[in-house]
C-alpha positions as CSV (number, residue, x, y, z in Angstrom):
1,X,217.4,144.1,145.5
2,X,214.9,143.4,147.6
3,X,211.3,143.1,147.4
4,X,210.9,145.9,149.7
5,X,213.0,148.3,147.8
6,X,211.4,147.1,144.4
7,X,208.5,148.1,146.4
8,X,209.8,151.6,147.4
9,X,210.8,152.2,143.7
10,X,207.8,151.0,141.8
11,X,204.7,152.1,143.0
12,X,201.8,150.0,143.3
13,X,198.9,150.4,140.5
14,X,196.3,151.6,142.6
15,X,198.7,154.3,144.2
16,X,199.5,155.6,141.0
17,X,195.3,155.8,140.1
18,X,195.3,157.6,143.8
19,X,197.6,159.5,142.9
20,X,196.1,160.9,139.8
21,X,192.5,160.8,141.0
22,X,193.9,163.7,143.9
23,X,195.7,165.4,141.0
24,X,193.0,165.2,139.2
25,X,190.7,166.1,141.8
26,X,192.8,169.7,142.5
27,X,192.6,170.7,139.0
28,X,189.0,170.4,138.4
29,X,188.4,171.9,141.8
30,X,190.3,174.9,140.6
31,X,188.6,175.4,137.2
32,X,185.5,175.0,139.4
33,X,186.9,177.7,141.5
34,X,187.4,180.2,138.5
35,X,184.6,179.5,136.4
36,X,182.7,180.8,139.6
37,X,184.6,183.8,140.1
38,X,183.9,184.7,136.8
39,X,180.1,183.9,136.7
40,X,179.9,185.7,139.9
41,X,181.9,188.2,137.6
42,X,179.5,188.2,135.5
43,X,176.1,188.3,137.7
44,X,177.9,191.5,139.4
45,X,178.2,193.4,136.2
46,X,174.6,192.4,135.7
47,X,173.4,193.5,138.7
48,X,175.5,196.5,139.1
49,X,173.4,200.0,138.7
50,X,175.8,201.8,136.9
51,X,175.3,206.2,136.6
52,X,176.1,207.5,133.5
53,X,178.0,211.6,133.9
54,X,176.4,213.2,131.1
55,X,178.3,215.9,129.8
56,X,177.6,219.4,129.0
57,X,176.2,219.9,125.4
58,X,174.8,216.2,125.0
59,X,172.4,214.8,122.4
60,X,170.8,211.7,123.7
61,X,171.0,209.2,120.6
62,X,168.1,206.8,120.5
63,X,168.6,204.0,118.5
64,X,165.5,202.4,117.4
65,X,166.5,200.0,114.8
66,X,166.6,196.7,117.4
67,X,163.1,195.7,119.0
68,X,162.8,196.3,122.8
69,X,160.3,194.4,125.5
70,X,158.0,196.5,127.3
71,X,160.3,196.2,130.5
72,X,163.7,195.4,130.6
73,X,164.3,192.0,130.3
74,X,165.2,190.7,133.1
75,X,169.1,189.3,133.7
76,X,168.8,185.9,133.1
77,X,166.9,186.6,129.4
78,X,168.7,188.8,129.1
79,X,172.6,187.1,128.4
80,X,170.3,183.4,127.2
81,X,168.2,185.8,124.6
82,X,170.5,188.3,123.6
83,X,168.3,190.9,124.3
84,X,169.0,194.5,124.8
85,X,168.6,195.7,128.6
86,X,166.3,198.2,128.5
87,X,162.6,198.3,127.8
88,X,160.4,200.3,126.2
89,X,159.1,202.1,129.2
90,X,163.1,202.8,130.0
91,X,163.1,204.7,126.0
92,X,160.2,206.6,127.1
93,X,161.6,207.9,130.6
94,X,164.5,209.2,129.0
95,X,162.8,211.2,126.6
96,X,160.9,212.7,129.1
97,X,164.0,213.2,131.3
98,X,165.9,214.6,129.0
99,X,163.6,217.4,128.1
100,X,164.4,218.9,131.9
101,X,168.0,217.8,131.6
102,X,170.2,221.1,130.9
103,X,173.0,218.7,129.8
104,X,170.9,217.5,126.9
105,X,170.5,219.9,124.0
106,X,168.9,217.9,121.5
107,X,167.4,213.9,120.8
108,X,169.1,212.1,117.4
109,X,167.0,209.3,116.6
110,X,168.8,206.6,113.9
111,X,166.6,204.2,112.3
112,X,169.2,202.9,110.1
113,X,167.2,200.2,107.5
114,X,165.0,199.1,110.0
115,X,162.2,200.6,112.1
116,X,160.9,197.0,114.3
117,X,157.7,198.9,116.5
118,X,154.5,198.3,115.9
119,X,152.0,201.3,114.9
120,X,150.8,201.4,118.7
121,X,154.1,201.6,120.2
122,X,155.5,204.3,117.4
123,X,152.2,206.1,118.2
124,X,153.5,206.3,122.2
125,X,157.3,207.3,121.0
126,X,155.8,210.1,118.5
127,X,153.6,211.6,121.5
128,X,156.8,211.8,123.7
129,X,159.0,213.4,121.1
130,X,156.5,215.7,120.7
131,X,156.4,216.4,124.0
132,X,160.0,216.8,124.0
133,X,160.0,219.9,121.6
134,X,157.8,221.9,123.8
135,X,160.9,222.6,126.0
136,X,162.5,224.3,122.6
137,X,165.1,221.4,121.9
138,X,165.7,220.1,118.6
139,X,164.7,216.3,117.4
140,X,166.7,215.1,114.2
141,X,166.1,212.1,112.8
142,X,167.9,209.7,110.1
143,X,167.5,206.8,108.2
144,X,169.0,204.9,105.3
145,X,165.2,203.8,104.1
146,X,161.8,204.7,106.0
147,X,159.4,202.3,106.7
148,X,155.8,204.2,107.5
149,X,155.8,203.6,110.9
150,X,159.4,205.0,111.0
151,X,158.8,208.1,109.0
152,X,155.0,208.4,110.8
153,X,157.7,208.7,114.2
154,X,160.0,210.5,112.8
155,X,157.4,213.2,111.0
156,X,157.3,214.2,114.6
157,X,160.9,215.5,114.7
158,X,162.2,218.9,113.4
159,X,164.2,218.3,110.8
160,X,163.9,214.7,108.8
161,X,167.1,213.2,106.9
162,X,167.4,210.6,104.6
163,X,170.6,208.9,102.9
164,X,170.9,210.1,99.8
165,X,170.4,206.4,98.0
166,X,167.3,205.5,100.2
167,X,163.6,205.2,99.9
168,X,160.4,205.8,101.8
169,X,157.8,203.2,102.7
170,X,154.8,205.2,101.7
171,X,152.1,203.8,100.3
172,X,149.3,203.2,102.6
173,X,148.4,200.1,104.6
174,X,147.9,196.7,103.0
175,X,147.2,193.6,104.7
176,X,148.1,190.1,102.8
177,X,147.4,186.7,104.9
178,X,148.7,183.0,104.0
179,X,146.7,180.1,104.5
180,X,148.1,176.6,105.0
181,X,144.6,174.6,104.3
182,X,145.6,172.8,101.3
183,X,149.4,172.2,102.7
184,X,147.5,170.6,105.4
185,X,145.0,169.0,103.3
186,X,148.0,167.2,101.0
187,X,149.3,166.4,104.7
188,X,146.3,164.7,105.0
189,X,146.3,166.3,108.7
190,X,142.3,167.8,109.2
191,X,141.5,170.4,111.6
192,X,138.2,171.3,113.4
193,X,137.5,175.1,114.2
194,X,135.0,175.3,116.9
195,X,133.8,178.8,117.5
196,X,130.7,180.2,118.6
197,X,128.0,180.3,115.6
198,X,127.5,184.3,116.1
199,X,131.3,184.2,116.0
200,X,131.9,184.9,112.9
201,X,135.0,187.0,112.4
202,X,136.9,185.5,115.6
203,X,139.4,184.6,112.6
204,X,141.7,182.5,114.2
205,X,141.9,179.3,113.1
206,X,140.9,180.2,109.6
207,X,144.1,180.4,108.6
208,X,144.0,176.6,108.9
209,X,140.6,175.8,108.0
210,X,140.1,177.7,104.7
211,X,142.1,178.9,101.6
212,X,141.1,182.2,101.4
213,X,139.9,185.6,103.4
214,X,136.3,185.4,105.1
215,X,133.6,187.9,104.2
216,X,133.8,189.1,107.6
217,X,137.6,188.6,108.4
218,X,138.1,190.7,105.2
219,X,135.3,193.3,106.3
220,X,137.4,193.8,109.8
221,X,140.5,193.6,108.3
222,X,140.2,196.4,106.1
223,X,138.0,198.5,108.2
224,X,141.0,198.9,111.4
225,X,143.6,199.6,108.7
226,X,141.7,202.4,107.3
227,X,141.1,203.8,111.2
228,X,145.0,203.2,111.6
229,X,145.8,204.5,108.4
230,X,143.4,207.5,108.4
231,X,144.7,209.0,111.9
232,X,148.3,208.3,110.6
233,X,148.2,210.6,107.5
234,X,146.1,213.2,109.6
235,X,149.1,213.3,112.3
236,X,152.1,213.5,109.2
237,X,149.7,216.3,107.6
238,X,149.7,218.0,110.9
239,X,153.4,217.8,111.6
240,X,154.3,218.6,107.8
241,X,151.9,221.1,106.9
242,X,150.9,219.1,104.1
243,X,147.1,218.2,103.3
244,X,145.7,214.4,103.5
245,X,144.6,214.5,100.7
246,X,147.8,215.0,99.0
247,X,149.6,212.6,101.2
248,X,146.8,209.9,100.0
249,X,147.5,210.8,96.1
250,X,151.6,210.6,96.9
251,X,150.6,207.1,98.4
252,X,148.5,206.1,95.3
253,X,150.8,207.3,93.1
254,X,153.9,205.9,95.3
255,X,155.5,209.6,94.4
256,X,157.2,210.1,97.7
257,X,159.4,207.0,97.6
258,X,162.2,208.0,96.3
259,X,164.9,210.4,97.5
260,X,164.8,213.3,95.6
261,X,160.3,212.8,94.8
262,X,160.2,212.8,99.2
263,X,162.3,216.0,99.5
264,X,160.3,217.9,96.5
265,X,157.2,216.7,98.2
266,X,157.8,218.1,101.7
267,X,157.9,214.4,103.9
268,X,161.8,214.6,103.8
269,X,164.2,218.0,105.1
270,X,167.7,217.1,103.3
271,X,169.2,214.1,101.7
272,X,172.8,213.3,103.4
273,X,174.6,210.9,105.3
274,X,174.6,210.1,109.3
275,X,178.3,211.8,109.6
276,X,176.8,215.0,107.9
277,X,174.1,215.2,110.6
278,X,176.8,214.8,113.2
279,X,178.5,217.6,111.8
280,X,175.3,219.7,111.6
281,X,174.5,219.0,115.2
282,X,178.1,220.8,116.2
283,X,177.8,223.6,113.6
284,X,174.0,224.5,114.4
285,X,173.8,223.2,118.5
286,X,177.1,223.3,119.8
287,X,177.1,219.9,120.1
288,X,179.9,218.4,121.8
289,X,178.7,214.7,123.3
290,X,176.4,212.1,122.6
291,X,175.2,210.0,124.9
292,X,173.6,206.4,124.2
293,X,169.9,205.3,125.2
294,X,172.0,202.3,126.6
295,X,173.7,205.2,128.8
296,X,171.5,207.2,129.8
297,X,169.0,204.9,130.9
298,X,170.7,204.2,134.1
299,X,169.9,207.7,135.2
300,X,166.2,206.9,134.9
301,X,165.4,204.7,137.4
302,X,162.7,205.2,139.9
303,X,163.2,207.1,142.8
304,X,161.9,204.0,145.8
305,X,161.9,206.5,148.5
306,X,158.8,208.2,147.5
307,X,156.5,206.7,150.1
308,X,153.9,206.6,148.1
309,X,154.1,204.4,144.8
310,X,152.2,203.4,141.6
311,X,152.7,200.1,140.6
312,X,153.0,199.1,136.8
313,X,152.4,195.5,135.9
314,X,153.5,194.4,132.4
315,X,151.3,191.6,131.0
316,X,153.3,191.5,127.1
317,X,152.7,188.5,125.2
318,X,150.8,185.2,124.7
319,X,148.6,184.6,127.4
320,X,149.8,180.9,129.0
321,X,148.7,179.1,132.4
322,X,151.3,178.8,134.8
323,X,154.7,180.3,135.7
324,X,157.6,180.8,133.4
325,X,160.3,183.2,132.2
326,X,160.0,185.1,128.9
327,X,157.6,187.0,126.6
328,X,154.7,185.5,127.7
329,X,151.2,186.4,130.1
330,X,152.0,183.7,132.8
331,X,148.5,183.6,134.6
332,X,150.0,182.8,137.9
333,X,152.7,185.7,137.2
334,X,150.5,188.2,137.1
335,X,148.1,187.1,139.8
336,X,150.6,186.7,142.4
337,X,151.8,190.4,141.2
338,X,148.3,191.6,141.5
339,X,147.5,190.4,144.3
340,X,151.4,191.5,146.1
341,X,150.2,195.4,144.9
342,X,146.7,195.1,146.2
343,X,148.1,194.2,149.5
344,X,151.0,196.5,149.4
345,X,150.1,199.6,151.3
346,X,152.7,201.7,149.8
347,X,150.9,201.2,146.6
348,X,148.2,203.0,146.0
349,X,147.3,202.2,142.6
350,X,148.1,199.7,140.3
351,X,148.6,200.3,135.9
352,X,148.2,196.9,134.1
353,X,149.7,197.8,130.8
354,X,148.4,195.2,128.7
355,X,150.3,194.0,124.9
356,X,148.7,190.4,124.6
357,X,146.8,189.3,121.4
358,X,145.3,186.8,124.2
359,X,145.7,182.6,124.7
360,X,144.1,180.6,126.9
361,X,140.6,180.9,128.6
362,X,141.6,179.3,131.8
363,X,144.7,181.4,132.0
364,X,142.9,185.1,131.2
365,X,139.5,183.7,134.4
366,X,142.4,183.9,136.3
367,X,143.7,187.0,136.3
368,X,140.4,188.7,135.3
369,X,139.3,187.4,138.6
370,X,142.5,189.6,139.9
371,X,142.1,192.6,138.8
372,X,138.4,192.1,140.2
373,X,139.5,191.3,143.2
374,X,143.2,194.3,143.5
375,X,140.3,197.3,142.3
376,X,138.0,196.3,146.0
377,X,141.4,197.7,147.9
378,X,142.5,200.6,144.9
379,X,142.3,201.8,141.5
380,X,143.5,199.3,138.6
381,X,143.7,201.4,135.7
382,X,144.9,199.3,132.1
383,X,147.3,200.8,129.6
384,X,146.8,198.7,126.2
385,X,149.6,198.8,124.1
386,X,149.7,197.6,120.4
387,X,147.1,195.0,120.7
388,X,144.9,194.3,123.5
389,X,142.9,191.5,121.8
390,X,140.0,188.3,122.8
391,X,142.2,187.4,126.3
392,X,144.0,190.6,126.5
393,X,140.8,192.3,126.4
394,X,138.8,190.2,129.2
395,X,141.9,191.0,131.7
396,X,141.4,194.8,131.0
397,X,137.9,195.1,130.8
398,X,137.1,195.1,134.6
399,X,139.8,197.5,136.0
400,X,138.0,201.2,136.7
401,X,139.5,202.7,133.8
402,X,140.9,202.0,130.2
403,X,143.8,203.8,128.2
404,X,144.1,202.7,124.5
405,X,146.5,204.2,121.9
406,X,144.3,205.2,119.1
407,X,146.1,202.4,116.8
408,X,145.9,200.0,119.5
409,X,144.1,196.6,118.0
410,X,141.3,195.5,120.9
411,X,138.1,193.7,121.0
412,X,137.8,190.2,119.4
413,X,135.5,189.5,122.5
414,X,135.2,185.8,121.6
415,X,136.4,182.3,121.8
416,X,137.3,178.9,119.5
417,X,138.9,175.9,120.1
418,X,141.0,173.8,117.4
419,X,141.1,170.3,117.2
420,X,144.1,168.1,114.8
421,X,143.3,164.9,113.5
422,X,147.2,163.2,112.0
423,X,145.6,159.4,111.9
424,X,145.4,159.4,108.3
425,X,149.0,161.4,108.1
426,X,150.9,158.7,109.8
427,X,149.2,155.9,108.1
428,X,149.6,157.8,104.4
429,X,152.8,158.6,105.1
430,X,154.9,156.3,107.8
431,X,152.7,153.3,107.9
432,X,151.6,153.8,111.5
433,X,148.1,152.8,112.4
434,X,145.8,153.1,115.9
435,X,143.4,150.6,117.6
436,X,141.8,151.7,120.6
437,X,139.8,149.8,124.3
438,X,137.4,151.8,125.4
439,X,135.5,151.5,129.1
440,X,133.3,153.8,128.1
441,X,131.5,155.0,124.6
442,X,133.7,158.7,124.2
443,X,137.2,156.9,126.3
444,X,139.6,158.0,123.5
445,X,136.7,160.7,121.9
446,X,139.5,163.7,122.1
447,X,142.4,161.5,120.5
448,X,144.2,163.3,117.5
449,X,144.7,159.7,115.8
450,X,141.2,159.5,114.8
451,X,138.0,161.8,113.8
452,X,136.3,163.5,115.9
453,X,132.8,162.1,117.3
454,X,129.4,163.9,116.9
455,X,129.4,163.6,120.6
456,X,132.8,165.6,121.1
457,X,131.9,168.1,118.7
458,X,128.2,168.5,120.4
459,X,130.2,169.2,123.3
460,X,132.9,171.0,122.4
461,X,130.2,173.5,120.2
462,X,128.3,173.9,124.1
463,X,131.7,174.6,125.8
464,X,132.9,178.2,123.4
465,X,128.6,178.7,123.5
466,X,128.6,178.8,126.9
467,X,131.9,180.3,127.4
468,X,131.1,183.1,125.0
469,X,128.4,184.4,126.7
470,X,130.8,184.4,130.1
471,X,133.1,186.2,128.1
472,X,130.2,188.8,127.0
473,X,128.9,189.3,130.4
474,X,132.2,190.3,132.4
475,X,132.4,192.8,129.0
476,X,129.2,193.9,130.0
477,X,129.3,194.4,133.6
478,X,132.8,195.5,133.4
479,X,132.5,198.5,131.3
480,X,128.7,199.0,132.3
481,X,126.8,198.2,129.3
482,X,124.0,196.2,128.2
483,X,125.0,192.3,127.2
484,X,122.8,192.9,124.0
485,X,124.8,195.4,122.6
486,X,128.4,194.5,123.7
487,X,126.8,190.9,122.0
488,X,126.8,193.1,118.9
489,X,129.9,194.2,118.9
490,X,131.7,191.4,120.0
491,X,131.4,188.1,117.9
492,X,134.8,188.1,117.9
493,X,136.0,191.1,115.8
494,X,138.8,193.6,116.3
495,X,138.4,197.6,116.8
496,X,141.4,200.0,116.5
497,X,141.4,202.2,120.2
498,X,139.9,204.9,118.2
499,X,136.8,202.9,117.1
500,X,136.9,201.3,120.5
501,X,136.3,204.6,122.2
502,X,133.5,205.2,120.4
503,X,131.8,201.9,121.3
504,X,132.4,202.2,124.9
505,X,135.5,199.4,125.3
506,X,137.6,202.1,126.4
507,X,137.5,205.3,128.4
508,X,140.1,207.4,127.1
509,X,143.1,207.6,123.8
510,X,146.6,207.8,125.6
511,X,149.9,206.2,126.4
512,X,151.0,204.7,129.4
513,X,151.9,207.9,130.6
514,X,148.5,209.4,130.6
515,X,146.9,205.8,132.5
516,X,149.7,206.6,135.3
517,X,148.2,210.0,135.8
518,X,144.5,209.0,135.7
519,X,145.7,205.7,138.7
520,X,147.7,209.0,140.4
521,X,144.4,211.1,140.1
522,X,142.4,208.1,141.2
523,X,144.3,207.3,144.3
524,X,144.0,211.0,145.2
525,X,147.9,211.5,145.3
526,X,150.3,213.4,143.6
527,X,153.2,213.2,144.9
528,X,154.5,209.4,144.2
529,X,157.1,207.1,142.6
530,X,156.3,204.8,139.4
531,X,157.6,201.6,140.0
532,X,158.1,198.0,137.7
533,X,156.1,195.4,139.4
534,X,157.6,193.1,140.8
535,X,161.1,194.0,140.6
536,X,163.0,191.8,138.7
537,X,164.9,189.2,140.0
538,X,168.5,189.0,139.7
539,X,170.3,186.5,138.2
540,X,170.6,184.3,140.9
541,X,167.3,185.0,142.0
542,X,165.8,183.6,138.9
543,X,167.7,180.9,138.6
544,X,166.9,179.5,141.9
545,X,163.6,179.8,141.8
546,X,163.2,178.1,137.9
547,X,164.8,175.2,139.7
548,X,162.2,175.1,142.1
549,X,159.9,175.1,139.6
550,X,161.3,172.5,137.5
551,X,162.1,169.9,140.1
552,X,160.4,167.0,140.5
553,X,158.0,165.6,137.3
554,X,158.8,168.3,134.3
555,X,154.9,169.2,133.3
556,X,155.1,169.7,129.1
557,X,152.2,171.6,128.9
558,X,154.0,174.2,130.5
559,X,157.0,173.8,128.8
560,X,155.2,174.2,125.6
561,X,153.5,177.4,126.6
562,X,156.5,178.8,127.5
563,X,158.2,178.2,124.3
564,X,155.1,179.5,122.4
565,X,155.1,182.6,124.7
566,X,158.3,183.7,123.6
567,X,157.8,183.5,119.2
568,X,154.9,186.0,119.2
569,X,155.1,189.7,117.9
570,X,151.7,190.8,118.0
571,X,152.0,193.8,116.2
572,X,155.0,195.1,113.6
573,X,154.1,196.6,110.4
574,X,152.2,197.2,107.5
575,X,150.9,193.7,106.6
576,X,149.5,190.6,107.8
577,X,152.8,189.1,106.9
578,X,154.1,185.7,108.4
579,X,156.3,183.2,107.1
580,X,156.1,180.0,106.5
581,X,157.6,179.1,109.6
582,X,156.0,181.5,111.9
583,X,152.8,179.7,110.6
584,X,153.6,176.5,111.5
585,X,154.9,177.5,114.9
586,X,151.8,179.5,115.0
587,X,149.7,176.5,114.5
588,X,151.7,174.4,117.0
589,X,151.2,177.1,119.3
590,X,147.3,177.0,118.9
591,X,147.4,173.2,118.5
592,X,149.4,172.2,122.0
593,X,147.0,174.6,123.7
594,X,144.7,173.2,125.7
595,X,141.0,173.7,126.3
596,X,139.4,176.8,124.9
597,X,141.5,179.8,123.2
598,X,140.4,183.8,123.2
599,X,143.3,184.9,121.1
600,X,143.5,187.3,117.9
601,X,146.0,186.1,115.2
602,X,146.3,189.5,113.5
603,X,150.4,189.2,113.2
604,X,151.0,192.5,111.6
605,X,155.2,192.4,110.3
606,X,157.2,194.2,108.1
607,X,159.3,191.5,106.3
């Protein structure tokens, strides 16, 4: 044989690795090929608006055992979080579109063993159901166990049911709060509160500092629970035709927890299980469909063709500088929104609805300076949701008008700073010590490895002075009083909406609802389409423009903030409840922020 035909039969080395490269090549190039036709699958399922046919003899079953957003989260934190794809706003459109929908004949709320909204948001779903019943259809509700937000919600339907081995949450509001100074102090890790001297119950940062309630922390604290607490048992008397002050001896007594002591006291209708109910609601309504929130939702989307439109910004969340995605107050976020609806001609009014317990200082200047800016070309009118608090509060007070819900937490017009010292930590602990060149006397002044200079601490006390009586004078001019007495009532402490109202820091008690009718009223229009500002990118939207955003140097600051914006629920229960690690993300959170911090750290959870 020949060399040539040994050739021919045995292929060289490198053709073989050609060869297999090509084959190789092909096959990845047609997984590449389907792995996009399904993500495209996938986007276009996302992005799809589907119409849900709702059929004759519905009830519309609201599930309210999973938390929602305010909005709808939009598709991209939506499949990465899990989250469910409607908002808040979406839960309340229904309601009130399916008191005018002939097709619906009656609302079944489930709250299962959970009941995750805060006392502001279950103020805004009782006020809808409510308004539901005046077109004569029937609200049932069920649970397996109340919690008093739940049954304070569900006091509003006709007919209450409970399973027949659960329990009520009644027994007024208390508020519990951990402290982490000596975990910190055994840490050897020391932390500076800076806060103005009149400051005295802008709490945050006491959590860290001290080992017990303040005098004045204590003295706010228990005054806003008795406002929320107070207007809660007056709105269950109301609904239940029973007397407060026989709700308030049930509560001390803890009489109506149990099954059969809540149906002999009036606050539960019949003790039963879910498929009983289902059975009731085809016996007694001629029930013959239900229809899913998650359904009938899609038939509640704006109609765009109105020419004239009210724009709804949602500012939910930590307030943070910068851009991002997720639960957060992204200054530049809504800024650029702001300023899009002030410019907008179609819009001729712009709702702010506002659930932040507040963040940083530079980050709330900026879009206070915003809303300053959008009410020169038309009317900015804030909704506050559950909390409105220190940052939250400076980006409301200047629009023309403020709604509050009467359980909405506000105020805590003030500022602090925190500074970390962990020199001694990593020296006690891993052996690692600092040494320092300086050019100049206060180089490395702010460094967390060592303690902080009387210099730095003169400074740091001028910067929340200074910035504190900034804070008090937009207050002032914003909601036209004198800087004396908004002085008085600032100093960093909290006010439910009710209180609030009193005091001047709002204008009105209502839900979002009742701000869009004041902006309609405002702008002098009333025929006009609501719609969620900006729109929400798609999929492919958003992800093109976070990698814009992320090319180049990756900034960590803002990767930080963006992490911290998304652990926060500022407002979910009974009690100042957090665990141990919400804590400690809570005081990474305060400690990676940085300059000066308006924020409220009232974290109110059932757990």
């Amino acid at each position: 044989m020949t060399d040539s035909e040994k050739t021919k039969k045995n292929p060289t080395f490198g053709k073989i690795m050609l060869a297999s490269g090509v084959g190789t090549l092909i096959v990845l190039t047609l997984i590449g090929i389907f792995k996009l036709l399904v993500f495209f699958g996938i986007v276009g399922s996302l992005s799809s608006d589907k119409t849900t046919v709702v059929q004759e003899n519905s009830f519309l079953k609201i599930d309210l055992t999973k938390p929602v957003y305010e909005r709808a989260p939009g598709e991209l934190q939506s499949m990465f979080n899990n989250s469910i794809d409607y908002g808040f706003i979406d839960i309340l459109r229904s309601i009130s579109k399916a008191a005018n929908d002939d097709k619906i004949k009656g609302i079944y709320l489930y709250m299962g063993n959970s009941f995750p909204y805060s006392w502001g948001k279950s103020e805004e779903l009782r006020q809808a159901l409510k308004n539901f019943r005046n077109s004569e259809k029937p609200v049932l509700v069920y649970a397996d166990a109340y919690t008093q937000q739940g049954y304070f919600v569900a006091s509003a339907a006709d007919s209450i049911y409970l399973n027949p081995s659960g329990m009520i949450e009644f027994s007024g509001i208390g508020a519990q709060s951990m402290f982490f100074k000596q975990l910190l102090d055994k840490l050897a890790v020391k932390m500076t509160l800076v806060r103005p001297k009149s400051n005295s119950f802008k709490s945050a940062g006491e959590t860290y500092t001290m080992d017990h309630m303040s005098d004045f922390n204590r003295r706010q604290i228990r005054e806003y629970i008795i406002s929320i607490w107070d207007y809660a048992v007056a709105q269950i008397g109301d609904s239940r035709d029973i007397s407060t002050e026989q709700l308030n001896t049930l509560a001390d007594d803890l009489a109506a927890c149990l099954p059969d002591d809540a149906v002999n006291n009036g606050l539960i209708d019949r003790l039963c299980f879910e498929s009983d109910i289902k059975a009731s609601m085809i016996d007694n309504y001629g029930m013959k469909h239900v229809v899913d929130i998650s359904e009938y939702v899609q038939n509640t989307k704006p109609d765009m063709l109105e020419k004239q439109q009210i724009a709804v910004i949602y500012a939910e969340g930590d307030v943070v500088d910068g851009t991002g995605v997720g639960t957060a107050v992204y200054s530049d976020n809504i800024t650029n929104a702001l300023n899009e609806a002030a410019d907008n001609d179609k819009i001729k009014a712009i709702v702010l609805r506002v659930n932040s317990p507040g963040g940083q200082v530079t980050a709330s200047e900026k879009m206070t300076n915003a809303v300053m800016r959008a009410k020169q070309k038309k009317p900015v009118i804030v909704s506050m949701g559950d909390v409105a608090a220190s940052a939250g509060y400076e980006i409301s007070c200047n629009a023309n008008f403020i709604v509050a819900e009467p359980t909405t937490v506000t105020g805590s017009i003030g500022v602090f700073a925190t500074i970390p010292e962990i020199g001694a930590t990593l020296k006690k602990y891993l052996g690692i010590t600092s040494d320092t060149v300086n050019t100049n006397t206060n180089s490395t002044s702010l460094s967390i490895l060592r303690p902080m200079s009387p210099k730095v601490l003169e400074l740091m006390q001028r910067n929340v002075e200074e910035f504190y009586t900034v804070f008090v004078d937009r207050v002032a001019k914003g909601r036209g009083l004198d800087n004396s007495f908004v002085d008085s009532i600032a100093r960093g402490r909290v006010w439910t909406g009710r209180d609030a109202l009193k005091l001047g820091l709002v204008d009105a008690l209502g839900g979002l609802d009742d701000a869009i009718s004041i902006a309609a009223d405002s702008a002098g229009i009333s025929k006009y389409a609501v719609i969620d500002y900006p729109a929400a990118d798609n999929f492919l939207d958003k992800l093109m423009n976070q990698r814009k955003k992320t090319s180049g140097t990756i900034n960590n600051s803002n990767y930080n903030n963006q992490t911290a914006g998304q652990i926060a629920i500022p407002f979910a229960g009974d009690g100042v409840w957090m665990s141990y690690s919400r804590m400690l993300e809570n005081l990474n959170r305060i400690c990676e922020t940085k300059g000066l911090q308006a924020r409220v750290e009232f974290f109110l959870i059932d757990e």
